[in-house]
C-alpha positions in Angstrom: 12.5 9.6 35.0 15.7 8.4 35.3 18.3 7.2 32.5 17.2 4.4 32.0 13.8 4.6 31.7 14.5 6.8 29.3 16.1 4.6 27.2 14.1 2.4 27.4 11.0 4.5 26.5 12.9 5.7 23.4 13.6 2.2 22.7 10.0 1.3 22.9 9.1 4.5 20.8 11.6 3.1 17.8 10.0 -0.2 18.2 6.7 1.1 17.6 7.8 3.1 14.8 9.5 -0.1 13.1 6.3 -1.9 13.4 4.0 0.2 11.8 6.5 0.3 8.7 6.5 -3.4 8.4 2.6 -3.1 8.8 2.8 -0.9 6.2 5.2 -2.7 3.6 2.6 -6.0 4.8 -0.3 -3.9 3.6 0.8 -2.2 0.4 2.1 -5.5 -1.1 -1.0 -6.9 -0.3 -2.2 -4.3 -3.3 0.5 -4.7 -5.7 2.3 -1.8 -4.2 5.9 -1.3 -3.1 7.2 1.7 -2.0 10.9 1.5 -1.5 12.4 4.3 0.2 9.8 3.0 3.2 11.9 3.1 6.9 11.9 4.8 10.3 13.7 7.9 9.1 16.9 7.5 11.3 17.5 11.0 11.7 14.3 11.4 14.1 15.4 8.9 16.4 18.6 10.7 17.0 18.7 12.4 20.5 18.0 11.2 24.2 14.2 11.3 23.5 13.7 10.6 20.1 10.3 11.4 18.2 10.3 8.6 15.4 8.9 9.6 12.1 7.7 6.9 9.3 9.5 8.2 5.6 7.1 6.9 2.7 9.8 8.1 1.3 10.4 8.6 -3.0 8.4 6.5 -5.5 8.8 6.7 -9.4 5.6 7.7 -11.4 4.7 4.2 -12.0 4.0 3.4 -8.2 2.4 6.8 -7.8 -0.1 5.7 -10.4 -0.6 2.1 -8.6 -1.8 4.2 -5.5 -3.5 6.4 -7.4 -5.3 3.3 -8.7 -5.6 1.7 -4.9 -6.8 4.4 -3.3 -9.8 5.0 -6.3 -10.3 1.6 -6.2 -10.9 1.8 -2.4 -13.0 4.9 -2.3 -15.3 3.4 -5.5 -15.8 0.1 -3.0 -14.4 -2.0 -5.2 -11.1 -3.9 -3.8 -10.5 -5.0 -7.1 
């Protein structure tokens, strides 16, 4: 694979990665929920062939609770 291809799939990989964290912001707020350290952590996407990795990142107790409350909320089937 050649230089640029590489690029290009590490591009692609960074893309992907930035997606699923608006999918994910999308989603939460749907439920009340914001989690705001939420981002492609930049320090995986250092490199020529970066592995992207989605930080949830740091929440105070009060959000912890809310997807506490989701998640039972969810699993009782009630999407309350």
């Amino acid at each position: 694979m050649e230089a640029t291809e590489r690029r290009r799939a590490a591009a692609e990989k960074v893309r992907v990665a930035e997606d699923a964290v608006e999918q994910l912001k999308a989603g939460f707020a749907g439920l009340g929920v914001t989690l705001p350290s939420l981002r492609v952590d930049p320090v995986s996407c250092a490199g020529n062939e970066p592995t992207p990795l989605v930080d949830l990142g740091r929440c105070n107790i009060d959000t912890a609770l809310r997807l506490c409350e989701v998640l039972a909320e969810k699993e009782s089937g009630h999407d309350g």
